[in-house]
N, CA, C and O of each residue as an XYZ file, in Angstrom:
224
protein
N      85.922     99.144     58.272
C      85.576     98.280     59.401
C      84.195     98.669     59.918
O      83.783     99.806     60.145
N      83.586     97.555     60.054
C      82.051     97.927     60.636
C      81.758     97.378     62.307
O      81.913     96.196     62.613
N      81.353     98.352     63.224
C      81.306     97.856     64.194
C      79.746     97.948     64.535
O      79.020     98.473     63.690
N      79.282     97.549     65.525
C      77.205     97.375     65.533
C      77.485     97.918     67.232
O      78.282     97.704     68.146
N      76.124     98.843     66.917
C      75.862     99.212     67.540
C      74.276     98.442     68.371
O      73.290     98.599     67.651
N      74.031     97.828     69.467
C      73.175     97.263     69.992
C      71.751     97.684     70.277
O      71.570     98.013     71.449
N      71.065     97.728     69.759
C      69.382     98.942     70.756
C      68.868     97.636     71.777
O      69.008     96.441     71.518
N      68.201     98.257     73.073
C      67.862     97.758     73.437
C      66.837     96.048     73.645
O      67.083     95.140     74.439
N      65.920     96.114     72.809
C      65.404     95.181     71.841
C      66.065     93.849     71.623
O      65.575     92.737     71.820
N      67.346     94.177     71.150
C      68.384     93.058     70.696
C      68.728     92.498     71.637
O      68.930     91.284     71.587
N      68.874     93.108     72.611
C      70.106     93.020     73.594
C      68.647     92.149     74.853
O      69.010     91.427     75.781
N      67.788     92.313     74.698
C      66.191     91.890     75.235
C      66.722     90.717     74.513
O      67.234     89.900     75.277
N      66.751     90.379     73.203
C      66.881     89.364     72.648
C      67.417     87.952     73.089
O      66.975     86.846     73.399
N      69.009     88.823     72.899
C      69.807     87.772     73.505
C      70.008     87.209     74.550
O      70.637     86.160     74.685
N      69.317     88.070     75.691
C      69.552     88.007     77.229
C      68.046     86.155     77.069
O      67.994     85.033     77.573
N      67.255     86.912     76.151
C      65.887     85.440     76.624
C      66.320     84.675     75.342
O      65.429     83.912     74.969
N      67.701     84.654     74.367
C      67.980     83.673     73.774
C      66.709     83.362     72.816
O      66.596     82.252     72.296
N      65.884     84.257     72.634
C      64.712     84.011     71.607
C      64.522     84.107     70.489
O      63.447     83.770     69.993
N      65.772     84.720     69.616
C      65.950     85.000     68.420
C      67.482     84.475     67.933
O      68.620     84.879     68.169
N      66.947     83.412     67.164
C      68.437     82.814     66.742
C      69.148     83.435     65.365
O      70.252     83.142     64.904
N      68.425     84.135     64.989
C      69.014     84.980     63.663
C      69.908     85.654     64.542
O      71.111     85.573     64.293
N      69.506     86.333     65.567
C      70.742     87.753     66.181
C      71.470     86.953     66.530
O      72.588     87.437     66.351
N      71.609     85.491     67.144
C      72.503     85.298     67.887
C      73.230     84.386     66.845
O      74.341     84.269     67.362
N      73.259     83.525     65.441
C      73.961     83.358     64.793
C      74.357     84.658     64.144
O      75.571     84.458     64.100
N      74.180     85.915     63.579
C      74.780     87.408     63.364
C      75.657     87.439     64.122
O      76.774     87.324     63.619
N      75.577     87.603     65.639
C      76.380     87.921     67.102
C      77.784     86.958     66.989
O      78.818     87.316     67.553
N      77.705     85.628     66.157
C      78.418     84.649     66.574
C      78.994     84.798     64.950
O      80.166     84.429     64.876
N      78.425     85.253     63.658
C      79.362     85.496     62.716
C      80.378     87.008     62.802
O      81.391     87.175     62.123
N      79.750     88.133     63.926
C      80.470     89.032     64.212
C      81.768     88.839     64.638
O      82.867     89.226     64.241
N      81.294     88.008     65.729
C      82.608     87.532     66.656
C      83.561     86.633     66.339
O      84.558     86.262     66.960
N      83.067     86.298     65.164
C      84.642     85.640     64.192
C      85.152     86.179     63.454
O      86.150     85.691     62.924
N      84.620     87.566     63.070
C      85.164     88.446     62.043
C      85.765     89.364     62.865
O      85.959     90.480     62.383
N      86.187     89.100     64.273
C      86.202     90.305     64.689
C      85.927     91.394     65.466
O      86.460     92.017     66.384
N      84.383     91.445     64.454
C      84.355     92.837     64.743
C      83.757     93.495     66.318
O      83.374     92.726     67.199
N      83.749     94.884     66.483
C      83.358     95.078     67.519
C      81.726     94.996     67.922
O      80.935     94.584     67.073
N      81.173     95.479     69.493
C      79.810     95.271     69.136
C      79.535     95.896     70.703
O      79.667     95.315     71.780
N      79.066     97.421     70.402
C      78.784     97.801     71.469
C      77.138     97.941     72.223
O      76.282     97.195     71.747
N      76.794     98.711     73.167
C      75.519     99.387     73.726
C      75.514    100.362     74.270
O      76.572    100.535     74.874
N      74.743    101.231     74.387
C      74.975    102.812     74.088
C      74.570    103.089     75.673
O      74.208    102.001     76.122
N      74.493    104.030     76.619
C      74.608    104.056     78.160
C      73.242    103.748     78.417
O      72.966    103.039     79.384
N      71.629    104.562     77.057
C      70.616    104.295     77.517
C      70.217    103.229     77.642
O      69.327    102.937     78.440
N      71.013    102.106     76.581
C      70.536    100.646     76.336
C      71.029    100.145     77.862
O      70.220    100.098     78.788
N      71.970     99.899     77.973
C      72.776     99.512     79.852
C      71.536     99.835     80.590
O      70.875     98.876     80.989
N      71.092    101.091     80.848
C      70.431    101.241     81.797
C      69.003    100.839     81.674
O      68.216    100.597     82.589
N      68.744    100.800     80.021
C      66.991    100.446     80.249
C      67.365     98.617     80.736
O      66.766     98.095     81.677
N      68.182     98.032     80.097
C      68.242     96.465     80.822
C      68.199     96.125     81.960
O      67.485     95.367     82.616
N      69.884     97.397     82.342
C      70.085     97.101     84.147
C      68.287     97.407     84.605
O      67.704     96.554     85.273
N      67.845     98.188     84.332
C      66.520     98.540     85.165
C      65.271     97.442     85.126
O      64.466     97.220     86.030
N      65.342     96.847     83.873
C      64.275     95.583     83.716
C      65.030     94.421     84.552
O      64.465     93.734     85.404
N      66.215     94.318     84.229
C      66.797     92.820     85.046
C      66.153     93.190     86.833
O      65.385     92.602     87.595
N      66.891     94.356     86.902
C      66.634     94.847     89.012
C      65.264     94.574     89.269
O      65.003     93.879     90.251
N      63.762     95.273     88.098
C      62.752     95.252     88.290
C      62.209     93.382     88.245
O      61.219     92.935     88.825
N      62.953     92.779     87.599
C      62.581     91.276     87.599
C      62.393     91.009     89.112
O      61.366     90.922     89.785
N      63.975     90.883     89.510
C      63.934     90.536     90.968
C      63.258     91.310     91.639
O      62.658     90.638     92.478
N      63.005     92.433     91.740
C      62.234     93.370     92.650
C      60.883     92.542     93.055
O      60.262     92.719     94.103
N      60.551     91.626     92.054
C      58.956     91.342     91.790
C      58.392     89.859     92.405
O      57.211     89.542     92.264
């Protein structure tokens, strides 16, 4: 069983919907299944860009 692990980047990706390769991948994952996590630094470098958006 293969589960994916997310880096930040990707996860940048999907949030601005700008890369449709990851997000048809994301959407053949999720019919197979499988799992698909993000690791605590990835959470926090996002949470910190999303807060810094609004901050601005």
């Amino acid at each position: 069983m293969v589960d994916y692990l997310l880096d930040t980047n990707i996860v940048s990706y999907i949030l601005k919907n700008r890369n449709l390769a990851v997000n048809r991948k994301l959407e053949e994952v999720r019919r197979l299944g499988k799992k698909v996590f993000v690791s605590c630094i990835t959470y926090y470098e996002i949470k910190r860009g999303l807060l810094a958006l609004n901050a601005g």
